[in-house]
Backbone as CSV, one residue per row, in Angstrom:
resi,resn,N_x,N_y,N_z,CA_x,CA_y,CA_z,C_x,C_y,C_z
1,UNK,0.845,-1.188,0.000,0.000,0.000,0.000,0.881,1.238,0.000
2,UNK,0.483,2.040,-1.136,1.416,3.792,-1.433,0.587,4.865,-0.912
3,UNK,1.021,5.665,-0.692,0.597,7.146,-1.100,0.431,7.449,-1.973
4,UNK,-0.669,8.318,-2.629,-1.124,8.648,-3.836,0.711,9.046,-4.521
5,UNK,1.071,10.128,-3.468,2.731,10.942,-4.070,3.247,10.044,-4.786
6,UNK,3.261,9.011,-3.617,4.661,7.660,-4.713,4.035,6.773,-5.067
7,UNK,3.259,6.452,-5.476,2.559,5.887,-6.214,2.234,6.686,-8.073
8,UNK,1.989,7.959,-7.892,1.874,8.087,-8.986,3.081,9.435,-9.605
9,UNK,4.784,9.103,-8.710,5.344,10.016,-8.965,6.113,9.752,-10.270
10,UNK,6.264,10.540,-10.820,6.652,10.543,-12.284,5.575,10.132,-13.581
11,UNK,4.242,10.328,-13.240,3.008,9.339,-13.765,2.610,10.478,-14.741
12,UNK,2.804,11.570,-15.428,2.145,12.555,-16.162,0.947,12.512,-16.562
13,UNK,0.314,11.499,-16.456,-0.931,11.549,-16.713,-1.661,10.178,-16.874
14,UNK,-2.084,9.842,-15.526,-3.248,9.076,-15.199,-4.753,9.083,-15.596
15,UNK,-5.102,10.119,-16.171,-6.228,10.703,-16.812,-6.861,10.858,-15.674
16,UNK,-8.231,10.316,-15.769,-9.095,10.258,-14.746,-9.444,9.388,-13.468
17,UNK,-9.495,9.530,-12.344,-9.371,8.505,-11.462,-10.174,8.708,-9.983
18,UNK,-10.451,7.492,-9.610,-11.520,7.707,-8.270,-10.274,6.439,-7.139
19,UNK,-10.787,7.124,-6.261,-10.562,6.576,-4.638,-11.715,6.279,-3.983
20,UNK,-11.998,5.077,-3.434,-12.220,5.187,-2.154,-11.987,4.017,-1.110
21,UNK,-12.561,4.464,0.039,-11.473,3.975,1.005,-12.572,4.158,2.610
22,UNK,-11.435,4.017,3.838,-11.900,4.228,4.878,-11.109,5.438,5.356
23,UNK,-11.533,5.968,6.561,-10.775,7.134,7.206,-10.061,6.229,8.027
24,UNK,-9.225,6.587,8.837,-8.222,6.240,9.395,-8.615,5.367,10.913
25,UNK,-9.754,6.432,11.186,-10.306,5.371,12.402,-11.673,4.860,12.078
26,UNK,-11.922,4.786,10.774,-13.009,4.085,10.423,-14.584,4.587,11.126
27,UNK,-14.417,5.756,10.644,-15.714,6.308,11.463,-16.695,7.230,10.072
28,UNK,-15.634,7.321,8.833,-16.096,7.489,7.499,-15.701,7.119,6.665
29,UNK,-16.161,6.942,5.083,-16.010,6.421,3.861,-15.614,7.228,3.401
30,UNK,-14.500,7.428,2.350,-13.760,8.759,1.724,-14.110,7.897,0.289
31,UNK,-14.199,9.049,-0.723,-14.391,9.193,-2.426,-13.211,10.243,-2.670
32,UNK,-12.337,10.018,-3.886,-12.081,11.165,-4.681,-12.022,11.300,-5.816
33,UNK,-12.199,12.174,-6.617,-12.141,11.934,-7.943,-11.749,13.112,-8.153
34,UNK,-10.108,12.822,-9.623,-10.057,13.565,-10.293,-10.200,14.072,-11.643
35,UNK,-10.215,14.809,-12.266,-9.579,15.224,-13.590,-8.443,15.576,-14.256
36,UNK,-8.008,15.184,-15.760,-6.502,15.777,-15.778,-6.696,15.677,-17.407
37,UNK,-6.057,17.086,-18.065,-6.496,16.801,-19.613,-4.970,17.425,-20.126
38,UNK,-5.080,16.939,-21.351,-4.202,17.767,-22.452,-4.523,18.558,-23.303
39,UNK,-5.656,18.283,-24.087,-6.590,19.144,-25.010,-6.233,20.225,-24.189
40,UNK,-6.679,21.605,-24.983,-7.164,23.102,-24.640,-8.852,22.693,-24.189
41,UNK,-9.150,21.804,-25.006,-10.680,21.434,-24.710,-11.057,21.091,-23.122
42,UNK,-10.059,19.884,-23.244,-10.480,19.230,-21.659,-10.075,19.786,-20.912
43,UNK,-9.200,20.795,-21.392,-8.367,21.131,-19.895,-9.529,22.409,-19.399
44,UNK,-10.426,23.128,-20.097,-11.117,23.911,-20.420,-12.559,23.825,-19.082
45,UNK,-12.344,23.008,-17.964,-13.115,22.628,-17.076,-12.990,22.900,-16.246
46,UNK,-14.290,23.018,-15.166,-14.267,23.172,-13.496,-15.231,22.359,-13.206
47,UNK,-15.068,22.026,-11.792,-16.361,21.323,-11.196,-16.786,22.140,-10.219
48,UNK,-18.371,22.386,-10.183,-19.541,22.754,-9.367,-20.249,21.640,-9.032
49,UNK,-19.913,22.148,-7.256,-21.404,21.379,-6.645,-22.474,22.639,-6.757
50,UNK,-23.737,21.786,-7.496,-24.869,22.709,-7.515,-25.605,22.250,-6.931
51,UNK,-25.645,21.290,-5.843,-26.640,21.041,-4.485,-25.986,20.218,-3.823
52,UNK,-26.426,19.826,-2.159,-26.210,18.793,-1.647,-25.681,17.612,-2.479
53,UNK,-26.007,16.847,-3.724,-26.363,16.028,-4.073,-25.795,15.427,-5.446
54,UNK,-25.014,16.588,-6.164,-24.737,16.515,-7.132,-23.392,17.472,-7.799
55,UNK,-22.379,17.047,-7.963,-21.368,17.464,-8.516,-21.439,17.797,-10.234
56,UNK,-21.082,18.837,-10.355,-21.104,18.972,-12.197,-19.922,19.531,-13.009
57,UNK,-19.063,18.935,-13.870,-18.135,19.291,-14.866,-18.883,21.089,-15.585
58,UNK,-17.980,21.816,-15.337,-18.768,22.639,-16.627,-17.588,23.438,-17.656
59,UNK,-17.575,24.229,-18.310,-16.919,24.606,-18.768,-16.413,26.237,-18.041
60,UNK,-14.540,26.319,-17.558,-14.323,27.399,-17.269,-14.583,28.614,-17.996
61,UNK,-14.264,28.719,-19.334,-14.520,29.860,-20.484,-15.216,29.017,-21.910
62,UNK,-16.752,29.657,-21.416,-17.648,28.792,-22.624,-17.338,29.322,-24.047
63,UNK,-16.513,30.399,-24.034,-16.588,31.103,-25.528,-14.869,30.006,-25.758
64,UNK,-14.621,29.041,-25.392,-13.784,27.955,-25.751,-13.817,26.903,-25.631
65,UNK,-14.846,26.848,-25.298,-15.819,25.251,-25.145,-15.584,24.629,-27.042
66,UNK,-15.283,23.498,-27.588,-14.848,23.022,-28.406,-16.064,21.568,-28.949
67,UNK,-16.158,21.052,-27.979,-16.937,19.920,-27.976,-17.071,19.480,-26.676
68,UNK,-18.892,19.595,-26.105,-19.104,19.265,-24.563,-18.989,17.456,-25.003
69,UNK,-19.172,16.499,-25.742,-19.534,15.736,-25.330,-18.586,15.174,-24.675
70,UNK,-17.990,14.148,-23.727,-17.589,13.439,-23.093,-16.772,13.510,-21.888
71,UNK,-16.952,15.570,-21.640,-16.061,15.751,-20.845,-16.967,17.052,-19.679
72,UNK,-18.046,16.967,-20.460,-19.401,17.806,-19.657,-20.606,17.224,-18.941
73,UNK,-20.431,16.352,-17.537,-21.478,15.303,-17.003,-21.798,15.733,-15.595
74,UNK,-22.032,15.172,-14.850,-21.690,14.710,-13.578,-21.165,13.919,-12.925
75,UNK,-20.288,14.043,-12.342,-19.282,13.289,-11.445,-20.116,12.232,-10.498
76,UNK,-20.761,13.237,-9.627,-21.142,12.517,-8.225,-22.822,12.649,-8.264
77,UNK,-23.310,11.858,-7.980,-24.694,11.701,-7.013,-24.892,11.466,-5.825
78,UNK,-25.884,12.007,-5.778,-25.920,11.054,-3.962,-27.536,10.846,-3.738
79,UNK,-27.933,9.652,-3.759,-29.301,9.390,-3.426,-29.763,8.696,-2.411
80,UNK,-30.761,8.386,-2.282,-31.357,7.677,-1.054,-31.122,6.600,-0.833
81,UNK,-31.186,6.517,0.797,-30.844,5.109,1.211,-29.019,5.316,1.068
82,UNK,-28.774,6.293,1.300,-27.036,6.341,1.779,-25.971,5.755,0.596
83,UNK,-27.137,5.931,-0.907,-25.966,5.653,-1.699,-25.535,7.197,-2.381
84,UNK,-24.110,6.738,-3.012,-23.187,7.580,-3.249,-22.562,6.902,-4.613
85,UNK,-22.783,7.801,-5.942,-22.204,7.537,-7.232,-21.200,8.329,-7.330
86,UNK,-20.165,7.657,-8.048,-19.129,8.637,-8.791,-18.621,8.086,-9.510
87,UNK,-17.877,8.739,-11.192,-17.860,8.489,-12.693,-17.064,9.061,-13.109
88,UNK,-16.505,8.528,-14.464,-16.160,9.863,-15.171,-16.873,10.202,-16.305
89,UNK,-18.116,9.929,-16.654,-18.825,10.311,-17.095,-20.409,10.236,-17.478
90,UNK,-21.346,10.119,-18.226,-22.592,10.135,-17.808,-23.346,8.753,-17.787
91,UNK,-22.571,8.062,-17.276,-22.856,6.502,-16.914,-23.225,6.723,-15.480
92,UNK,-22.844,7.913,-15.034,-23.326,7.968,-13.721,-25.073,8.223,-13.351
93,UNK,-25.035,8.524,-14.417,-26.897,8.861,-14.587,-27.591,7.565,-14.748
94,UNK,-26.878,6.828,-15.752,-27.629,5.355,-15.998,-27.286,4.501,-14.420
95,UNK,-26.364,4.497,-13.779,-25.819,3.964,-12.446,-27.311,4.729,-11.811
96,UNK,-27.853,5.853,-11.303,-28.734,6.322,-10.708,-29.710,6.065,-11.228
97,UNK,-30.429,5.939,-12.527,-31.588,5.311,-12.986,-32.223,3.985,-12.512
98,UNK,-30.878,3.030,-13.073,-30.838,1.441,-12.582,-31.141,0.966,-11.161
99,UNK,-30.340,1.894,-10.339,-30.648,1.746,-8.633,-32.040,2.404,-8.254
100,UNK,-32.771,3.275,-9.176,-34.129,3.386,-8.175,-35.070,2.896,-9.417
101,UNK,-34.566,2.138,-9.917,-35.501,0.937,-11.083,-35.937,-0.235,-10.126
102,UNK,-34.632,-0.143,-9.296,-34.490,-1.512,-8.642,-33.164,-2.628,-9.159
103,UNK,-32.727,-2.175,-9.876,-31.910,-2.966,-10.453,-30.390,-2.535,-9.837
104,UNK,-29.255,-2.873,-10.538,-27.708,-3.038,-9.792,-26.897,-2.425,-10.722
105,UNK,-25.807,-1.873,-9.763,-24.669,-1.287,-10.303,-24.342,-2.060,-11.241
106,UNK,-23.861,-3.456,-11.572,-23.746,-4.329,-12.429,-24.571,-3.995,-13.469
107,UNK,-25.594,-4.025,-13.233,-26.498,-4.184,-14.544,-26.508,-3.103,-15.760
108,UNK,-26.714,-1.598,-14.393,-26.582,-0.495,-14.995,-25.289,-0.504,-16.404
109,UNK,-23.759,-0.928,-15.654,-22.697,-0.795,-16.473,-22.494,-2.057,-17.709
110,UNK,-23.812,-2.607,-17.372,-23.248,-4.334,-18.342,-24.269,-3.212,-19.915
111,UNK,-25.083,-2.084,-19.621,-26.262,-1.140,-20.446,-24.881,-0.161,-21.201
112,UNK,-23.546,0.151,-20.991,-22.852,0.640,-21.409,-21.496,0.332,-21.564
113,UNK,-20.276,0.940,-22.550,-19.155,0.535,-23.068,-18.407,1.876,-22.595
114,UNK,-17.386,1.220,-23.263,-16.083,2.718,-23.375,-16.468,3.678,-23.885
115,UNK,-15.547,4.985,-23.633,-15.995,5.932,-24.405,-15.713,5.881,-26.454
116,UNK,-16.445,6.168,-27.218,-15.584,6.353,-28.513,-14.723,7.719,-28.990
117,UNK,-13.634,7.368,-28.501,-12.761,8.652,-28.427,-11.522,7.887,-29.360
118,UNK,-12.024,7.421,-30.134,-10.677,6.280,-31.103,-9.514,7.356,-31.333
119,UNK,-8.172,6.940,-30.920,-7.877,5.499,-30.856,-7.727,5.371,-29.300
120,UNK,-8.091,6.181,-28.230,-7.821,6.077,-26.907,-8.922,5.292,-26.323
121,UNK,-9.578,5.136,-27.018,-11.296,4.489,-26.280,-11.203,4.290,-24.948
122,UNK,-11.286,5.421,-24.317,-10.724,6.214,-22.603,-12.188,4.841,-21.975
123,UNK,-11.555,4.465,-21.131,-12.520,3.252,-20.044,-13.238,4.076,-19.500
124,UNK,-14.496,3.695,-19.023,-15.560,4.424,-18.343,-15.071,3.773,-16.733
125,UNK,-14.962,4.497,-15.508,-14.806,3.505,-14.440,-15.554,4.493,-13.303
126,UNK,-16.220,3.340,-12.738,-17.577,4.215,-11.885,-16.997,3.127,-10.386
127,UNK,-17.741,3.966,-9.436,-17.804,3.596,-8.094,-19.176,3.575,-7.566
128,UNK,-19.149,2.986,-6.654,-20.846,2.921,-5.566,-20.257,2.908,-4.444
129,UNK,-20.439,3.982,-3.246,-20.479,3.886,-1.842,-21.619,3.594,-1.452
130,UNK,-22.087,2.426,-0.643,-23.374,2.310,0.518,-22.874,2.523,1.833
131,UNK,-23.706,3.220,2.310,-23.392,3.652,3.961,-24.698,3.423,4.252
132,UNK,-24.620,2.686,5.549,-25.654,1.909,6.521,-25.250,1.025,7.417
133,UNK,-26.099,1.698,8.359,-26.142,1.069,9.809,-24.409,0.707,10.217
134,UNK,-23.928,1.894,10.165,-22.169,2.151,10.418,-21.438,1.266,10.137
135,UNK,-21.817,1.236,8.430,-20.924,0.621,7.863,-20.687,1.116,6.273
136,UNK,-19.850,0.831,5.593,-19.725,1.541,4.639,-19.261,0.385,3.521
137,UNK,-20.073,-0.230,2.060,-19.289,-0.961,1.384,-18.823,-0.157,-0.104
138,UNK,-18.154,-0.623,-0.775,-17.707,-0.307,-1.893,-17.693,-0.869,-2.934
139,UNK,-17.860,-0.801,-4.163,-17.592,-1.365,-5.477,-17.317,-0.134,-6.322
140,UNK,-16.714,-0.850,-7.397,-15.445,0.484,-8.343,-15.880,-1.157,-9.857
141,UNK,-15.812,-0.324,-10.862,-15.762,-0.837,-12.529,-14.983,-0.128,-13.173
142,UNK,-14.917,-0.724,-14.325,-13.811,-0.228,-15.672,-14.668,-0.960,-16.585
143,UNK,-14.629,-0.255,-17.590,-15.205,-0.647,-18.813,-14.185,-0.587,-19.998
144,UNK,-13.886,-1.399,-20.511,-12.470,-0.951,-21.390,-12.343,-1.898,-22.717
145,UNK,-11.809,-1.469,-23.773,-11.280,-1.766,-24.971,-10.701,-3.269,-24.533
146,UNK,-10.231,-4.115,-25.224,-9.399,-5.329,-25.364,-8.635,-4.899,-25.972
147,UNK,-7.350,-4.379,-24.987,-5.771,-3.914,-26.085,-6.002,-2.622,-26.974
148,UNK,-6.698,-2.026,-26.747,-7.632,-1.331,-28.656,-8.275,-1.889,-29.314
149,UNK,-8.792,-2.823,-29.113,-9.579,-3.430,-30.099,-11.041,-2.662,-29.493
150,UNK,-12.073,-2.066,-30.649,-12.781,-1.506,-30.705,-14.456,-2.611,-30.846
151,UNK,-13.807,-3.673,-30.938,-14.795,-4.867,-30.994,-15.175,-5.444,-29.988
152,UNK,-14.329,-5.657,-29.093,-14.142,-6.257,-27.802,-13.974,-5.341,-26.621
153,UNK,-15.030,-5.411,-25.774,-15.468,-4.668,-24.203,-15.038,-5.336,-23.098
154,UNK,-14.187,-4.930,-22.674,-14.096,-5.398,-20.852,-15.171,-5.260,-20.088
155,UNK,-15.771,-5.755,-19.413,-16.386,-5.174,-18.068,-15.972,-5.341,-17.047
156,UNK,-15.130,-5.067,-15.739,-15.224,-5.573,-14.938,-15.118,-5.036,-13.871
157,UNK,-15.839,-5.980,-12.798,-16.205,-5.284,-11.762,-15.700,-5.778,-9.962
158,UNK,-15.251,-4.888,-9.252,-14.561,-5.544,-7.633,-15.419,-4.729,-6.574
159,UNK,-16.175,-5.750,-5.743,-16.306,-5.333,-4.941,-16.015,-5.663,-3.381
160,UNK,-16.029,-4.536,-2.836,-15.680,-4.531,-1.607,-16.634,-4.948,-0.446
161,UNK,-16.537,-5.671,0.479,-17.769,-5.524,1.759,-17.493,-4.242,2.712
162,UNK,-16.034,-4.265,2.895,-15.844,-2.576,3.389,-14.143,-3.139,3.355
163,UNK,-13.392,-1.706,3.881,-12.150,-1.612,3.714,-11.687,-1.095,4.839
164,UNK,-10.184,-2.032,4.972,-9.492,-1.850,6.507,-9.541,-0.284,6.425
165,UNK,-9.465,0.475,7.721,-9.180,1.600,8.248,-7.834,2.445,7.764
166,UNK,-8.066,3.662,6.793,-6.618,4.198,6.453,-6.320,3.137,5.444
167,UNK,-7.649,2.701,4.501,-6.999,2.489,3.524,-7.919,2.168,2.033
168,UNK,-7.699,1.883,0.794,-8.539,2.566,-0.005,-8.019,2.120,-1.278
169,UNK,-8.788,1.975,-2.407,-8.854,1.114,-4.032,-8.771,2.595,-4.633
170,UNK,-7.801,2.245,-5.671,-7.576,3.518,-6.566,-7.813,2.876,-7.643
171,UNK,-8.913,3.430,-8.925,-9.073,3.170,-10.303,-8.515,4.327,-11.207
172,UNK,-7.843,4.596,-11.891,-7.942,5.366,-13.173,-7.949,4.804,-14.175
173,UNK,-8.177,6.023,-15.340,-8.754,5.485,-16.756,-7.315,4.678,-17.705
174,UNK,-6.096,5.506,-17.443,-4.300,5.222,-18.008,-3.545,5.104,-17.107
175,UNK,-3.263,4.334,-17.798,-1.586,3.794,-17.116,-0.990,4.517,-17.084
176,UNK,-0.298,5.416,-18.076,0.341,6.601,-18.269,0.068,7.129,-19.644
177,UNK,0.886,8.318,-19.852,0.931,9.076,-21.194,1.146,8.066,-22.368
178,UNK,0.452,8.161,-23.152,1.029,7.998,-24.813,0.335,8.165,-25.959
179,UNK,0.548,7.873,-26.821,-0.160,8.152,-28.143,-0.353,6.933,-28.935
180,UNK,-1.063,5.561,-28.949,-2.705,6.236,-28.179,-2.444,5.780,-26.349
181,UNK,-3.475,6.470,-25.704,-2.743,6.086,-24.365,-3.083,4.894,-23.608
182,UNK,-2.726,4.292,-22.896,-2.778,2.637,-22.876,-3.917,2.601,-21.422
183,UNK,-4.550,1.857,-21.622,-5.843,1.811,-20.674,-4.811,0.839,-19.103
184,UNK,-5.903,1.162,-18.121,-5.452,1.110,-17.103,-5.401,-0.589,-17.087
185,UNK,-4.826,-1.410,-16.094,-5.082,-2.825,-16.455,-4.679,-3.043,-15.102
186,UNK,-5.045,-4.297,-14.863,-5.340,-5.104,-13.415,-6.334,-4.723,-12.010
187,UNK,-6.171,-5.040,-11.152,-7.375,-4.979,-10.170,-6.695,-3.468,-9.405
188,UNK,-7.932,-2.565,-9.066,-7.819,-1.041,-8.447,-6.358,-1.086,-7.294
189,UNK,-5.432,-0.134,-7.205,-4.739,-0.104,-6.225,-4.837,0.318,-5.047
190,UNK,-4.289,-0.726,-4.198,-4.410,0.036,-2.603,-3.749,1.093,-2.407
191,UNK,-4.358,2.042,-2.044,-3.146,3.342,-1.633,-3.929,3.531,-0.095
192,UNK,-3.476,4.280,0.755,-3.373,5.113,2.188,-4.352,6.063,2.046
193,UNK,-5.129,6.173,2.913,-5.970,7.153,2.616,-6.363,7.886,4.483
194,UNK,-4.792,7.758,4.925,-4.924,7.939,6.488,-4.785,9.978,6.592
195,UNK,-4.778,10.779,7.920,-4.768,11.787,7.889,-5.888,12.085,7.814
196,UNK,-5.952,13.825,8.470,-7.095,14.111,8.045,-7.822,14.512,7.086
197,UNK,-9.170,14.985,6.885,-9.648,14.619,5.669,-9.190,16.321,4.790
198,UNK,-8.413,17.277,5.268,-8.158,17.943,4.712,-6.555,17.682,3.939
199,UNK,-5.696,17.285,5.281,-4.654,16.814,4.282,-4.695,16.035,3.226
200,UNK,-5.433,14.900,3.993,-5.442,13.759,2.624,-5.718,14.317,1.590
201,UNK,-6.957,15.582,1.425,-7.601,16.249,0.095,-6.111,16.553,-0.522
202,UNK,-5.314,17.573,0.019,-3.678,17.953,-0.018,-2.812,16.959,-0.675
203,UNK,-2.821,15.599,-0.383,-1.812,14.873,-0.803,-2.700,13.957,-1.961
204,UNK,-3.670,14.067,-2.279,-4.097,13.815,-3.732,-4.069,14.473,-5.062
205,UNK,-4.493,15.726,-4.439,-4.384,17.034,-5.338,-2.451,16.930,-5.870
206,UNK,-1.868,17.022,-4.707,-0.446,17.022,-4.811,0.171,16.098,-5.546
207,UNK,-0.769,14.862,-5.510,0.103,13.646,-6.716,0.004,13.839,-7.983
208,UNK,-0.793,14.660,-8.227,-0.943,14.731,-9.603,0.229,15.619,-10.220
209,UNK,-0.121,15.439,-11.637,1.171,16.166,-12.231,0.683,17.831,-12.418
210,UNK,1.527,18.745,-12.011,1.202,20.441,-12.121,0.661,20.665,-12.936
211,UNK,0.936,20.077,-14.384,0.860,20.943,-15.909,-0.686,20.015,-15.979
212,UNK,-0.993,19.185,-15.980,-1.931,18.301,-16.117,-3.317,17.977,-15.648
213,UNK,-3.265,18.176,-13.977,-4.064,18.279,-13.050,-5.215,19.709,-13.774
214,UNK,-6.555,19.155,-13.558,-7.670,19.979,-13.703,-8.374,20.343,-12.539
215,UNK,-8.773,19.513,-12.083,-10.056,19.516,-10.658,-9.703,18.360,-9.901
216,UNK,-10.114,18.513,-8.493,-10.504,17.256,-7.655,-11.516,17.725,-7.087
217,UNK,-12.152,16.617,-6.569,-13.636,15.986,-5.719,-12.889,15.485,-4.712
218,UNK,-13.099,15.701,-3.387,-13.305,14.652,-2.383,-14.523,15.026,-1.045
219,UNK,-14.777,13.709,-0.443,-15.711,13.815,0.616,-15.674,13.160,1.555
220,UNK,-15.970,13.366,2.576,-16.174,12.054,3.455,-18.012,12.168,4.175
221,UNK,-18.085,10.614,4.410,-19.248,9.994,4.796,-19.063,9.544,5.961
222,UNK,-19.299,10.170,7.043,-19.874,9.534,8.543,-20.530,8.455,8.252
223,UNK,-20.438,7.026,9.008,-20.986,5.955,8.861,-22.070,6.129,9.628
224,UNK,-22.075,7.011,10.360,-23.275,6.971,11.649,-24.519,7.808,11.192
225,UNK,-24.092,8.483,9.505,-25.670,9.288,9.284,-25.044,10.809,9.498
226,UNK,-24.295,10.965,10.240,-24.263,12.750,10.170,-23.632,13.447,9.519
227,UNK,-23.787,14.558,8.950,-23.347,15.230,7.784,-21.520,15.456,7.823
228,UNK,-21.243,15.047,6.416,-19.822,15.085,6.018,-19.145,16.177,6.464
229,UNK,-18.358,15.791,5.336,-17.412,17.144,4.236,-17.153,17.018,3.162
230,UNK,-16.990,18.029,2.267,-16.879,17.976,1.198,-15.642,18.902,0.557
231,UNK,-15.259,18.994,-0.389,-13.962,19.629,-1.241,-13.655,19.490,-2.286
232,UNK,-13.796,20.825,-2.910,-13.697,20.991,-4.304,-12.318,21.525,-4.706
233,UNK,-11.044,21.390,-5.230,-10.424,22.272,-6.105,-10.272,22.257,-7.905
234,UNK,-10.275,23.470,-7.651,-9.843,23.385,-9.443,-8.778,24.403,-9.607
235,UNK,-8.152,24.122,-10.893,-6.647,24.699,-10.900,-7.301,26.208,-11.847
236,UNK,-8.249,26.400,-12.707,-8.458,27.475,-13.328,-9.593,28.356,-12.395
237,UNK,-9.689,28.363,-11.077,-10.593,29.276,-10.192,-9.055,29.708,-8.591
């Protein structure tokens, strides 16, 4: 188990990626999610929470907005019954449809693929926090290409019943930089997710690469029902 720092030092670009985890004395569930672009396009973003409930991508300067699709969604939900979505993109809506259908995180993501962004066909990878009755479980997906092959879909999915204390599954979309860039591969990494919930925000934000880094999300969830915290940065506000 790493620190986000050494874990992703020298990493230029992980693309997009979620955490989550336990707090240190296991008294909340931590999420984070970031962003990180190269385009003028993607990099062209902020995130707003516009309620309790809902996190939103938007564009920092709309008179350079290029193309919203795949990089203008919502991140996070949060609905009833103590669940908690987060995405990197609008699979998170079908994830919230499916769960008050009645149906499962599974199912929701088996209804969608990668993104078509050829030749990167960027993986879709979503999370579910449940919090109840002071406890907190987890599951995290990837949806991904076979190698590049544009024929063939990964799905797959790990879940958690809950996670030791001060500690936490990291998904992103790349491995690292390249042209085209190589999708993430094997099961989510453990990283540390000890400290408090402001540093920790600090030493995520901090792993990322300067030139690269767009926004982070993080939060934490009291297992016991009482209201969090939450934290937004973005590098263009």
């Amino acid at each position: 188990m790493e620190n986000m720092v050494s874990l992703l030092a020298g990493n230029r670009y992980p693309g997009r990626g979620i955490v989550l985890g336990m707090n240190e004395d296991g008294t909340a569930a931590r999420i984070a999610y970031f962003i990180m672009g190269r385009s003028e396009n993607s990099r062209n973003r902020i995130f707003v929470k516009t309620d309790a409930d809902t996190l939103e991508t938007r564009a920092y300067d709309e008179s350079k907005m290029i193309d919203p699709r795949l990089i203008i969604y919502a991140p996070y939900r949060h609905i009833s019954g103590g669940v908690h979505i987060i995405t990197n993109g609008d699979q998170t809506d079908t994830i919230r449809d499916y769960l008050e259908a009645g149906k499962t995180f599974e199912e929701a993501l088996r209804s969608r693929t990668f993104e078509p962004d050829m030749p990167n066909y960027t993986p879709r990878i979503s999370g579910l926090v449940e919090v109840a009755d002071g406890q907190a479980s987890f599951r995290l997906s990837i949806l991904k290409s076979d190698r590049g092959n544009p024929d063939v879909v990964l799905r797959q999915f790990f879940e958690y019943s809950t996670m030791a204390n001060g500690e936490g599954a990291f998904l992103h979309t790349y491995r690292c930089d390249g042209n085209p860039i190589p999708s993430f591969e094997g099961e989510p990494e453990r990283v540390s997710v000890k400290g408090s919930f402001e540093d920790w925000t600090k030493e995520v934000w901090e792993s990322l690469d300067s030139e690269n880094r767009i926004s982070l999300f993080t939060c934490e969830l009291p297992v016991d029902g009482s209201k969090g915290q939450e934290c937004v940065i973005n590098k263009y506000q």
